[in-house]
N, C-alpha and C positions, 0 to 999 in steps of 0.2 A: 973613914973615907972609902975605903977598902967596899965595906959592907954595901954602901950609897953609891957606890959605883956602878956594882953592881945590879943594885934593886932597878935603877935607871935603864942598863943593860936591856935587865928581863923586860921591862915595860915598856921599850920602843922596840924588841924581836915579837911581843906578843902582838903590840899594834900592827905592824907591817905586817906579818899573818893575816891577820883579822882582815885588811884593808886588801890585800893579795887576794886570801879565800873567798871574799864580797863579789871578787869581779866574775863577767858572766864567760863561761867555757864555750870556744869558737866552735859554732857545729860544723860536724862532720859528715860528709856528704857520704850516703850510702848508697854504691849503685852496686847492681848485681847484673852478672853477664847472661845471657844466653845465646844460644847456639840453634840454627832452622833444623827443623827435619822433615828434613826434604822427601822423606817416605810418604808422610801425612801429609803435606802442605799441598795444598793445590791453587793453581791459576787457569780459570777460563776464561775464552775470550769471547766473541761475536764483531762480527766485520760484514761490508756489503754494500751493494748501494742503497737501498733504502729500508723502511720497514718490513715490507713485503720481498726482500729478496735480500738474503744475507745467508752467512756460512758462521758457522758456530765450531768453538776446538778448547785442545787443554794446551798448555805448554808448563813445563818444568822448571822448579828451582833447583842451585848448582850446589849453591851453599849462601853463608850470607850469617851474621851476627845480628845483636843489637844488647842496651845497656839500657836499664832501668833504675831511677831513684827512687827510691821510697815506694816503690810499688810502681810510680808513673815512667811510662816510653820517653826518653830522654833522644833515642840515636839508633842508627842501623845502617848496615849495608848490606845487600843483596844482589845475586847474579841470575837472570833468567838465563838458563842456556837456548837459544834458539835453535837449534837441531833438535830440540824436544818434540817443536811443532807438530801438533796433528789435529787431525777434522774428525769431528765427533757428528756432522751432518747424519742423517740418514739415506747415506748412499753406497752404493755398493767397496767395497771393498779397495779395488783398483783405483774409482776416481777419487774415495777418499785420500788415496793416497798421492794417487795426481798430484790433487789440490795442494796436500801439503810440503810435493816438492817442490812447487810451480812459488809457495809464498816463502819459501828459502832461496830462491834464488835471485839475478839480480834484477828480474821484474820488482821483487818486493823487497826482502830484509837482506838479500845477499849475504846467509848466514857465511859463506866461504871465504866473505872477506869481514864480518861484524859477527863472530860466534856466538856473543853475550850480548845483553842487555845489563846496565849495572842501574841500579835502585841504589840513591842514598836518600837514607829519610829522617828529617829532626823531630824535635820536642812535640810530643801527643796534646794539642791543646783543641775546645771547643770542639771535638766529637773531630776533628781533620787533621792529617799529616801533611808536612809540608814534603814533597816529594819530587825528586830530581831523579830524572830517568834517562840515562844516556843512551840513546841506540843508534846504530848509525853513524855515531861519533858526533852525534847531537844532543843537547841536553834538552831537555822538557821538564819544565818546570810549572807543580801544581798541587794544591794543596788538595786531597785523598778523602772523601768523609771515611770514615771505617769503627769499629768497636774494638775497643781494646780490651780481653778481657787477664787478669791475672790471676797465680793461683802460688803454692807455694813450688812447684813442681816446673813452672812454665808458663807461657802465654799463646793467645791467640790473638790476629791482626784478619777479622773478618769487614768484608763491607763488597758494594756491587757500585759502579762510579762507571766513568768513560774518562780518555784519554785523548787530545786531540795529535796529532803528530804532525799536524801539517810542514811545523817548522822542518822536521826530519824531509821531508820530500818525498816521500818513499813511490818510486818510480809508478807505479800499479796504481799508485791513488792520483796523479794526474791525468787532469781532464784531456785528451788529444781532440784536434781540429776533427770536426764533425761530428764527435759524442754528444747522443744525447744526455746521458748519465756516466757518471764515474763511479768505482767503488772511493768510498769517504774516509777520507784518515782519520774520523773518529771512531775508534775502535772502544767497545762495552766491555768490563771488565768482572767474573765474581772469586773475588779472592780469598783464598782461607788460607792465612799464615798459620804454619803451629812450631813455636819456639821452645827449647828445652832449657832450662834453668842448670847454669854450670854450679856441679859441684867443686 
C-alpha cells in the first residue's frame, strides 16, 4: 500500500508540474529611462505678424526626462527655461537684444513671474506626440508630428510643427482698438531633442 501510495504521490506532483509549466509567463514590461542634454538639444522659434514680417530665435531646455518601452517613447517631462530667450534676426546687436527683453517681459511671457515653460508629453504614436504645454499657467494641449529616432546609447525627438497659444492670452498677441495687424500667437517651432540613455 506503502509503495501505491506513493507511485500516486509521484504522478499527480508530476502532473500539476506539467499543467503549472504549460501556463504562459506574464510579460514584463521593459522600459529604459533617459535623461536631456541640454548641451545639444536645441529649440527654435519664429513669431510675427505675418509671413513677410516675423522675428526668428532659440530658447533653451532646463532639463527634462523621458521612459521608453521596448524601444518605443512611452512619457517625458521637460522644462523650457524662458530667460533663455534670444533673437537670432539679423540685426544689430543691441536691438537683438531689445527684442529679446521686450518678449520676457509682461508685454509677452513675463518670464519674472512664469520662468518655465513645462512640456509633458505621452505615448509616440502615428509619427505625433500628444503634448501638453503649460506656460503662463495655461495648459496647451496638442498632438506634435516629430521623428523619434533611437539608438542603444539615446534618442532624438526631431520635427518643425507650430503651436497655437491663443488660449494663454499672451498680452503682445492681442489685437488693440485701431490695429491694423497683431503679431499672431501662433508661433513655428524646429525642434531637436537629444536624450541620453541612463545607465
Amino acid at each position: 500500500m506503502k509503495l501505491i501510495g506513493l507511485f500516486v504521490f509521484a504522478v499527480a506532483t508530476t502532473a500539476l508540474f506539467s499543467f503549472n509549466s504549460g501556463k504562459e509567463t506574464p510579460s514584463v514590461k521593459h522600459q529604459t529611462g533617459y535623461t536631456l542634454d541640454k548641451e545639444t538639444s536645441t529649440l527654435g522659434w519664429k513669431g510675427g505678424k505675418s509671413a513677410a514680417y516675423f522675428h526668428t530665435g532659440v530658447v533653451k531646455f532646463s532639463e527634462g526626462k523621458a521612459a521608453m518601452e521596448h524601444g518605443a517613447l512611452m512619457s517625458g517631462e521637460f522644462n523650457v527655461d524662458l530667460n533663455t530667450i534670444a533673437v537670432t534676426d539679423a540685426l544689430p546687436k543691441e536691438k537683438q537684444d531689445g527684442l529679446a527683453k521686450h518678449l520676457k517681459n509682461e508685454d509677452f511671457f513675463n518670464v519674472a513671474k512664469f520662468a518655465s515653460a513645462k512640456v509633458t508629453i505621452g505615448a509616440y504614436k502615428d509619427g505625433k506626440l500628444p503634448t501638453t504645454i503649460n506656460v503662463m499657467g495655461v495648459d496647451i494641449k496638442q498632438d506634435i508630428p516629430v521623428t523619434v529616432t533611437t539608438t542603444d546609447k539615446g534618442a532624438t525627438i526631431t520635427g518643425k510643427f507650430d503651436v497655437d497659444f491663443t488660449a494663454a492670452k499672451i498680452p503682445g498677441c492681442q489685437k488693440q482698438e485701431g490695429d491694423k495687424e497683431s503679431i499672431s500667437p501662433v508661433f513655428s517651432f524646429d525642434l531637436n531633442l537629444v536624450l541620453k540613455a541612463q545607465k
